[in-house]
N, C-alpha and C positions, 0 to 999 in steps of 0.2 A: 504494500500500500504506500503510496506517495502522500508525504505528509507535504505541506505548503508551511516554508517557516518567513514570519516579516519581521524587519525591513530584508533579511537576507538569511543563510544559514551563517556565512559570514560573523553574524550579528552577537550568535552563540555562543561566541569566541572570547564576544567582550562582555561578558554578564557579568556582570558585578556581585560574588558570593559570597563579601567581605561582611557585608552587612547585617546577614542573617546568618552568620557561625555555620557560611559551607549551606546556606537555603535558602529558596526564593519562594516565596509565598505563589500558587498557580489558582489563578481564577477559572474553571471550566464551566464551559456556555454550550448549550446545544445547536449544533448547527444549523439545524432545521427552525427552529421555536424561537431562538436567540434566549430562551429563558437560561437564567444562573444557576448552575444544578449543583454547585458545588466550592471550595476552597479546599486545598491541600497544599501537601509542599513538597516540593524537588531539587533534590540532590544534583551533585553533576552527573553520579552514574546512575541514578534514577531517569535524569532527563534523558541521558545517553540509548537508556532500555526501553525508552519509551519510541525514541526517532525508530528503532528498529526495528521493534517488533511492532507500532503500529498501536499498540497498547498502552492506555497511559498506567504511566509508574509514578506511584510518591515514594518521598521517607516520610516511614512511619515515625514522629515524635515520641507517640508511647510505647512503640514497641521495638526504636532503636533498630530499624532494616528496612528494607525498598518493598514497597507493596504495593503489588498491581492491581487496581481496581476491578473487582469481580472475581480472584482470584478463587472462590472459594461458592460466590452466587452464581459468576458464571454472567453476572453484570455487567460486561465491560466495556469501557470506554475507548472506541474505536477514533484514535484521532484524525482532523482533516486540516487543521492547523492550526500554528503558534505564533503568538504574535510576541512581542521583548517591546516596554512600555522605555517612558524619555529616558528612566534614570536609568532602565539595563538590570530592574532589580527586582521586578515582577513577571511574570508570564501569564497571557492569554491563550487559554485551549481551546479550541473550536472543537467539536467532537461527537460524534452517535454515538447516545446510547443505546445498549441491546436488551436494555429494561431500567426499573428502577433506579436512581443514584442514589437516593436516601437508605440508610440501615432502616429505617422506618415502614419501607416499600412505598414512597414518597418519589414521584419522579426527578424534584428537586429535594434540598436541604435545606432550601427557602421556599416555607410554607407559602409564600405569596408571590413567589417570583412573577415577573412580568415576564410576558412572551408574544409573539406572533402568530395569532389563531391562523392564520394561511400558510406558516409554514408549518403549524402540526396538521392541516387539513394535507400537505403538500406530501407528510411524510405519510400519516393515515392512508391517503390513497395509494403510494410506493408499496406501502404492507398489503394491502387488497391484492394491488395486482401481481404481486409475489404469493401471497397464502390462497388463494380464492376461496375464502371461508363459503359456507352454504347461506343463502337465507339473506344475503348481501348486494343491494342497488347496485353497489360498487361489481362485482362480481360478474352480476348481470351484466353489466354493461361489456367491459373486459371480452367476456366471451361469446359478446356479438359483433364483436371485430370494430375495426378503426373506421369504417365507412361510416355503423351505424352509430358510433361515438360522433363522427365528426358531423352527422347529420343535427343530432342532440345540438352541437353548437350551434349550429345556423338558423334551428327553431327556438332555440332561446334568447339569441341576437335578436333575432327579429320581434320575438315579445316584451324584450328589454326596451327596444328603440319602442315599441308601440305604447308599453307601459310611461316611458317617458314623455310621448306626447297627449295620451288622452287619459290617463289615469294616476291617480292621487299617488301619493310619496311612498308609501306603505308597500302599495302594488310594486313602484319601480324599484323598490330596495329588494324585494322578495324575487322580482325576475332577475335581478343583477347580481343574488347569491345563486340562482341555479345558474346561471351564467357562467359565474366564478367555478364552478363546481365541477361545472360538466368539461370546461375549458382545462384544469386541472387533471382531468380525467384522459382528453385525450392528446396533451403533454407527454403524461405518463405513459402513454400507449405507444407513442415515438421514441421509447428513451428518452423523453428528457422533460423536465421538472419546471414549479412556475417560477423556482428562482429562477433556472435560466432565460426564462423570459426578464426578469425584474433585473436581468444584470446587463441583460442588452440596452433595458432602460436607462441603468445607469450608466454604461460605457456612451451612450447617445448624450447624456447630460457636462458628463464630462468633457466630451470633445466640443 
């Protein structure tokens, strides 16, 4: 697995581990959700186990050794990237989780973390069309192929735009989430996801 490290891998090089006696305090954030699911800390040959194997590793403070998240639930935190903050003396995890982060069975460690209900609907839909549970819209759909997905979009375009001119607020917000939905859907059915749409967004803003 290819990890993404910013500003560079470079960067790694110059971390500053003076500060924390050999530790960097590591923020991890779900890549999908943006929600906070977590604080730990990383050693240099924690951090080192982690670029490797793809898996994140801390040091354990209380139990004095390098301990890879899920080693034992089976939880783990599959990373996609690290970012090194101004001062060189914190780290940013971006990373999938393969269930719960909380010992609690808590998806975060912060009860209330904020996140992006469209990238959990983003990744929700990823799992459908990987598991195809029974009994599942999502499923349905999947297994009536990408025609009749992408028909789905064209008739809820069309009732989004029509909701928008002849019918009250309520309506057009209601066709512009099966809009979101179905659009989501068949993304997923091409390989590819509504962040890669939202990043084309932004690469467009930026230039």
């Amino acid at each position: 697995m290819s990890i993404e490290v910013f500003p560079s891998r470079e960067a790694l090089a110059q971390l500053d581990w003076g500060k924390g006696d050999g530790l960097l305090p590591v923020v991890v954030q779900d890549v999908d959700t943006l929600a906070v699911l977590m604080l730990g800390y990383a050693s240099a040959e924690s951090l080192a186990l982690t670029l490797e194997s793809g898996h994140m590793t801390f040091y354990s403070r209380s139990k004095q050794r390098l301990w890879t998240k899920g080693e034992t639930s089976g939880n783990v935190l599959a990373v996609v990237a690290v970012r090194v903050d101004c001062d060189r003396d914190t780290l940013l995890v971006s990373a999938r989780p393969a269930g719960p982060t909380c010992h609690t069975g808590s998806e975060s460690c912060f009860a209330q973390a904020p996140g992006t209900f469209l990238g959990r609907l983003d990744a929700l839909v990823r799992d459908r069309e990987q598991q195809r549970p029974d009994n599942s819209y999502t499923t349905h759909l999947f297994e009536q192929g990408i025609r009749r997905i992408a028909q789905k979009v064209g008739e809820e375009g069309v009732e989004t735009a029509l909701a928008g001119v002849v019918q009250d607020d309520e309506a057009l917000l209601g066709e512009s989430a099966d809009l979101l939905f179905h659009l989501t859907v068949l993304l997923r059915a091409r390989g590819l996801s509504l962040q890669d749409a939202v990043g084309v967004l932004a690469a467009r803003h930026a230039g």
